[in-house]
C-alpha positions in Angstrom: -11.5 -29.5 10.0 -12.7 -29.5 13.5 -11.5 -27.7 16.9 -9.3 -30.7 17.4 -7.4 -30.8 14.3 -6.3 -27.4 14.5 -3.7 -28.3 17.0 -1.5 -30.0 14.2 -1.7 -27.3 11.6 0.6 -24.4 12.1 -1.8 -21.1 12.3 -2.0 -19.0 9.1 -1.4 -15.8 11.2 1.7 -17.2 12.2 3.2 -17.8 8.9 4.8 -15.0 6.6 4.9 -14.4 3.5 7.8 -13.1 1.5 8.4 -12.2 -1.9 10.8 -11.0 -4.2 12.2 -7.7 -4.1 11.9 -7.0 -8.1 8.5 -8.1 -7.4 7.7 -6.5 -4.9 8.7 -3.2 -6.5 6.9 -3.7 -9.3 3.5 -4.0 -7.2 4.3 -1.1 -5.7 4.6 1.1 -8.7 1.6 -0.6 -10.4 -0.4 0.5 -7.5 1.2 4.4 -7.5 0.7 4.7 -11.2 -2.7 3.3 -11.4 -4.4 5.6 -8.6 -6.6 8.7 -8.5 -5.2 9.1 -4.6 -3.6 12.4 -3.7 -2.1 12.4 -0.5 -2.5 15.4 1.4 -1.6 16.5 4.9 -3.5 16.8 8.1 -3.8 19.5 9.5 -4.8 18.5 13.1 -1.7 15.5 12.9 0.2 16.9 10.7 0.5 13.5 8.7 0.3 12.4 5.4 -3.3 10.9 4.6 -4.3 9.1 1.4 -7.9 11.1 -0.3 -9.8 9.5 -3.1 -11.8 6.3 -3.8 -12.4 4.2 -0.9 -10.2 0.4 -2.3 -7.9 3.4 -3.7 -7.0 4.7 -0.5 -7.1 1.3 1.1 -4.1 0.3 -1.0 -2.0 3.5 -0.5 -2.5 3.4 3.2 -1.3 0.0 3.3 2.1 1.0 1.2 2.3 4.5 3.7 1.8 1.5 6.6 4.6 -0.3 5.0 7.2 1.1 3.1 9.2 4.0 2.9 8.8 7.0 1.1 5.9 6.8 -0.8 5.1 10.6 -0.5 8.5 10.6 -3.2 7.2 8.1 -5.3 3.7 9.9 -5.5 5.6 13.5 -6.1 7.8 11.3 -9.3 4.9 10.1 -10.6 3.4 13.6 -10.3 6.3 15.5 -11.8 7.2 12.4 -14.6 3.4 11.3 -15.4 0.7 14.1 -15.0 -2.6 13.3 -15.4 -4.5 14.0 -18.6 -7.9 15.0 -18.6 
């Protein structure tokens, strides 16, 4: 495609994408159950931060950017699923 053409295509970065809420859910728990991350709180901002493996923490920060209450999810999964060494 060249600079030209662009003009008739509608721009990716406008365009959003939506899916279902079951499915949506479900992503989200696959991603809190199958994490190392603890999230612990700074103490200079006194916010939540995501600590762990680098793609890890990359996904939890993008569910802290986007969605409500993870900290609760993380303390369920905590409480409901503890890790086993």
């Amino acid at each position: 495609m060249n600079e030209h053409e662009r003009e008739t295509y509608p721009d990716a970065f406008e365009t959003k994408l939506e899916i279902q809420a079951e499915l949506k859910q479900l992503i989200k728990e696959c991603i809190i159950s199958n994490t190392d991350v603890r999230i612990e709180t700074n103490d200079r901002e006194f916010k939540y931060e995501p600590k762990g493996q680098a793609l890890e923490v990359g996904l939890i920060q993008f569910l802290l950017d986007n969605e409500d209450d993870i900290q609760n999810n993380f303390i369920h999964r905590n409480i409901n699923a503890p890790k086993i060494a």
